[in-house]
Rosetta silent file (secondary structure, phi, psi, omega in degrees, C-alpha in Angstrom):
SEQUENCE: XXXXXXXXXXXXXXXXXXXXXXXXXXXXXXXXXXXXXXXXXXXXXXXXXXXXXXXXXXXXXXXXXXXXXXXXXXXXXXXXXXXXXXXXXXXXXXXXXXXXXXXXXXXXXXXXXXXXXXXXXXX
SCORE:     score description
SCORE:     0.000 S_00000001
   1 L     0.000  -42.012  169.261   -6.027   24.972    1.275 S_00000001
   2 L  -131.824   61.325  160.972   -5.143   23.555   -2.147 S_00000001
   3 L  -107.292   -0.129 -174.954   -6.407   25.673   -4.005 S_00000001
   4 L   -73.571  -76.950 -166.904   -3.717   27.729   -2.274 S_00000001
   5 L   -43.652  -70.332 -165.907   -1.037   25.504   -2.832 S_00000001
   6 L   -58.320  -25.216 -177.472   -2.060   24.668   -6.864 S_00000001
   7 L   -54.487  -69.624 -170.974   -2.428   28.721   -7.146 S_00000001
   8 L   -79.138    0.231  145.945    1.615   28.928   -6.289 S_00000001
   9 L   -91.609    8.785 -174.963    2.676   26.062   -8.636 S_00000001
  10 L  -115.456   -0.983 -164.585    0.857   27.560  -11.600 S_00000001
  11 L  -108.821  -46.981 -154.830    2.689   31.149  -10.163 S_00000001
  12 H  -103.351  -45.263  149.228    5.792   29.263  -10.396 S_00000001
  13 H   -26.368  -59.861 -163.365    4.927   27.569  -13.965 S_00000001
  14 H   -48.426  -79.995 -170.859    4.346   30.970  -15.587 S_00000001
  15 H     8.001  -64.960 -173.787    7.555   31.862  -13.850 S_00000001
  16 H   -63.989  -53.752 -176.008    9.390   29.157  -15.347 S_00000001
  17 H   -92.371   -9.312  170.170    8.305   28.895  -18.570 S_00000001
  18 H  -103.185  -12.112  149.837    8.723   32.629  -19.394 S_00000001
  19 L   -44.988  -34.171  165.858   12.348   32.414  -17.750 S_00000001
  20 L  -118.388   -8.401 -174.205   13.019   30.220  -20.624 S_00000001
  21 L   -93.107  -27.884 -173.637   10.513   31.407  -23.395 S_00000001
  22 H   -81.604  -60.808 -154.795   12.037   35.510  -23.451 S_00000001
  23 H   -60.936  -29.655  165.159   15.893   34.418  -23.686 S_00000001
  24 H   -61.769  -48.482  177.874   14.876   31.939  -26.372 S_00000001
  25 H   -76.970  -51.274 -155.164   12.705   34.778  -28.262 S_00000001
  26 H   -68.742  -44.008 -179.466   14.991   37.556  -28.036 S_00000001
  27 H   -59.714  -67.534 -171.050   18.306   35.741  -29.066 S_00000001
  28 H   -65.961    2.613 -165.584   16.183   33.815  -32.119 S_00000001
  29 H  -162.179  -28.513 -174.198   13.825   36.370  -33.147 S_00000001
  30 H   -98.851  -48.676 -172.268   14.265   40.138  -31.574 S_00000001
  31 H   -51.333  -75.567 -161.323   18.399   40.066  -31.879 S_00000001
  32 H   -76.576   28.045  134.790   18.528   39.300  -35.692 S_00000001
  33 H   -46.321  -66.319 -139.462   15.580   41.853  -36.101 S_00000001
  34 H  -122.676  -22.120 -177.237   17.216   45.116  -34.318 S_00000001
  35 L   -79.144  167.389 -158.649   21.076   43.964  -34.856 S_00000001
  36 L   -99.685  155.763 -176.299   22.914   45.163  -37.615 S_00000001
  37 L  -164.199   88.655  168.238   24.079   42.564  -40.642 S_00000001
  38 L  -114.982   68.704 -176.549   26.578   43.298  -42.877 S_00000001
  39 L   -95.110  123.854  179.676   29.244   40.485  -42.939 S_00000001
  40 L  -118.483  148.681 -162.708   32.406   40.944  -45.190 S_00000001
  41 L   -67.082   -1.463  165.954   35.349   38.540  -45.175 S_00000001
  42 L   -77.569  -36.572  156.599   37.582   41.149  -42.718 S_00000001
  43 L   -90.007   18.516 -164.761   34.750   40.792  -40.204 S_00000001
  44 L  -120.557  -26.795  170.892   34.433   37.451  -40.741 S_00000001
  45 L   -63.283  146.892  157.509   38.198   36.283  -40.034 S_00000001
  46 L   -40.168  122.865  149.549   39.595   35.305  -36.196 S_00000001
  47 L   -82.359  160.279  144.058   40.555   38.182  -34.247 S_00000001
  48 L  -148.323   70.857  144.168   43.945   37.923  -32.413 S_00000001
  49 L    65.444   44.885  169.351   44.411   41.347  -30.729 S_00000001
  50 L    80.189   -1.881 -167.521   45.123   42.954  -34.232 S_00000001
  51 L   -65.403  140.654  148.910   47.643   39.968  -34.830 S_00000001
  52 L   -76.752  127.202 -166.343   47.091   38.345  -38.796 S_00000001
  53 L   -54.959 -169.360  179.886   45.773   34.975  -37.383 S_00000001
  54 L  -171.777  169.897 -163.165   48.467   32.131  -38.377 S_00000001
  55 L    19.417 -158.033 -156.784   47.748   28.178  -37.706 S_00000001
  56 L   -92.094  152.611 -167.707   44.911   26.265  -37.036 S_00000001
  57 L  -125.817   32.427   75.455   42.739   28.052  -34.444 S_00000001
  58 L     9.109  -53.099 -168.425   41.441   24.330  -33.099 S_00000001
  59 L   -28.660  152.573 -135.014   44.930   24.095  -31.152 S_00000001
  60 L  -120.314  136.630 -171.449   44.722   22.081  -28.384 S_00000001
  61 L  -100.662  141.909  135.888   45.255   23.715  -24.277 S_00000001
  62 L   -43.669  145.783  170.494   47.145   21.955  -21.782 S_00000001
  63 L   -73.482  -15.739 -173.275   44.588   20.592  -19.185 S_00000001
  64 H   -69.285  -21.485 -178.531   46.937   22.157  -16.335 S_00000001
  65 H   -65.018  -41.449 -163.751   45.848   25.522  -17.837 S_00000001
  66 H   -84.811  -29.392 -178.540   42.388   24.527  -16.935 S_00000001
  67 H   -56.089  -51.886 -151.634   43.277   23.377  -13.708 S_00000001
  68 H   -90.351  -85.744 -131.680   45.295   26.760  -13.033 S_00000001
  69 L   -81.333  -17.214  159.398   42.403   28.795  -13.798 S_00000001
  70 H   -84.315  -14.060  172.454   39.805   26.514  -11.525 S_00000001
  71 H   -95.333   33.989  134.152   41.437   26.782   -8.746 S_00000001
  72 H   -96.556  -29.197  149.834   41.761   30.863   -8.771 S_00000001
  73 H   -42.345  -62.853 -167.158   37.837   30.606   -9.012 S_00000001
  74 H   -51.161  -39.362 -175.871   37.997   28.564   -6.096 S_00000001
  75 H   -86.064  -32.224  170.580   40.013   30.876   -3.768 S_00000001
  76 H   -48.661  -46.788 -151.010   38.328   34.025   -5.275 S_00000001
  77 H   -80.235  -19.136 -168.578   35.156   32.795   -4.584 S_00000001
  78 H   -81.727  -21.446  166.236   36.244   31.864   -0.986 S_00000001
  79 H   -48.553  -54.140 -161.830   37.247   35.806   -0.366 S_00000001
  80 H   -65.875  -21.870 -173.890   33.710   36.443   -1.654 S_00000001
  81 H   -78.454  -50.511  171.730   32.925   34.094    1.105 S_00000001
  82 H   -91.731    0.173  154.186   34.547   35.396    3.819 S_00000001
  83 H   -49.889  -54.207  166.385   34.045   39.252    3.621 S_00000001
  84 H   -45.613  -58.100 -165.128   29.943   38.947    4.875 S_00000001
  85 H   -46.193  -35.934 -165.434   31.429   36.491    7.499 S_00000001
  86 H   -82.566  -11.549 -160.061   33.872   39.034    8.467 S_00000001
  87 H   -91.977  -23.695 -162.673   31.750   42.357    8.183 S_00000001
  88 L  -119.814   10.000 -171.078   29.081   40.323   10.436 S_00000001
  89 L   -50.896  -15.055 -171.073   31.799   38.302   13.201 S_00000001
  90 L   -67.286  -67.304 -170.282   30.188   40.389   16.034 S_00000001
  91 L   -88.208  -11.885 -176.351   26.837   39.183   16.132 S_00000001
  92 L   -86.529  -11.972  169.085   27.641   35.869   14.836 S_00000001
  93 H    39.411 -172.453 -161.175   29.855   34.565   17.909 S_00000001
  94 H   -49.043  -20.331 -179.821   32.089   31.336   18.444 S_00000001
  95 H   -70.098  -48.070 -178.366   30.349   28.862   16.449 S_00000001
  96 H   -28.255  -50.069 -159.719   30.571   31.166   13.080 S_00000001
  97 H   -53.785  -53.190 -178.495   34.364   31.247   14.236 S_00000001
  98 H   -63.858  -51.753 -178.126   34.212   27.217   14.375 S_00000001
  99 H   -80.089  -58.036  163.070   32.810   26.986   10.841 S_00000001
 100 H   -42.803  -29.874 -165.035   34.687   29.294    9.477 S_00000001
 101 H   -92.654  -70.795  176.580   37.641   28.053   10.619 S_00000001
 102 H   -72.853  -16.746  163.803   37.034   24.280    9.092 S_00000001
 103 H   -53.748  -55.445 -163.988   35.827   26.010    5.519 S_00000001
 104 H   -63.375  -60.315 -170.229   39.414   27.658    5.703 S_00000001
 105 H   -68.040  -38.255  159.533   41.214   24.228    6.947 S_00000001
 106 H   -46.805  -34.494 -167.789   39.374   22.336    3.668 S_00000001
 107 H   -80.452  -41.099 -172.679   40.453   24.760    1.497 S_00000001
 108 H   -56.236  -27.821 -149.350   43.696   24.966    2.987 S_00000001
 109 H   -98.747  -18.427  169.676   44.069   20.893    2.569 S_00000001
 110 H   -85.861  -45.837  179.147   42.884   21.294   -1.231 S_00000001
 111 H   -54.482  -42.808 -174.944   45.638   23.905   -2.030 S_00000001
 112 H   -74.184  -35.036  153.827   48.472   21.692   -0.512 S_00000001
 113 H   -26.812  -62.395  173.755   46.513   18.580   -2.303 S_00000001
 114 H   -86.453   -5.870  124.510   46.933   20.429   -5.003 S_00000001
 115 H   -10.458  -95.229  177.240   50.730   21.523   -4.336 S_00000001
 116 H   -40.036  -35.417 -178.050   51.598   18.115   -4.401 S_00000001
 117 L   -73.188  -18.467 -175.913   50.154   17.045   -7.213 S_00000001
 118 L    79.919   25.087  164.485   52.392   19.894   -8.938 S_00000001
 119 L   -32.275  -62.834 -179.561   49.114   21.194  -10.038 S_00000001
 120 L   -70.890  -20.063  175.484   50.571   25.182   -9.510 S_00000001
 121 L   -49.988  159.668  147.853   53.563   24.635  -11.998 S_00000001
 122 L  -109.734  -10.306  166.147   53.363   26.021  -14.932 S_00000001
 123 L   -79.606    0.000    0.000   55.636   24.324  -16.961 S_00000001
């Protein structure tokens, strides 16, 4: 039996260590191999959408910006959440309904949390 066992952590080693050993080779060693590398000081400047850059490109974000943009991950991701739930509501019967139902009332109680806080302004 554990020779079984030691078999599937040494399955899960390899795993592991070439999960981190290709993305490490190809970005360090295959990329600047097969990519092309001619840099002149027109590729070498900021882009800004054809713009000529101006100021320091360092500037500094509101954190509300950051704020803004985690909580539309947050609600997106709960749509991603509830489409399986809703595509499967049949076979899944009143408890799903009951879980679902307090995921929704958390979420709901972080958006007005976050309401309050004045979080959604943008100004």
């Amino acid at each position: 039996m554990s020779a079984i066992y030691t078999n599937n952590y040494v399955i899960v080693t390899i795993f592991i260590i070439l999960g981190v050993l290709l993305p490490v080779a190809t970005v360090s060693f295959v990329g600047p191999l097969l990519r092309p590398n001619n840099p002149t000081p027109e590729k070498q400047t900021t882009y800004e959408s054809g713009n000529i850059p101006t100021g320091d490109s360092w500037g500094r974000f509101n954190v509300r910006y950051y704020i803004f943009a985690l909580l539309f991950v947050i609600f997106d991701v709960e749509t991603l959440f509830l489409y399986p739930w809703a595509v499967a509501y049949n076979k899944l019967g009143l408890f799903a309904l009951i879980e679902m139902l307090i995921f929704i009332v958390l979420l709901v109680i972080g958006l007005i949390y976050a309401w309050r806080k004045k979080v959604l302004e943008w100004n």
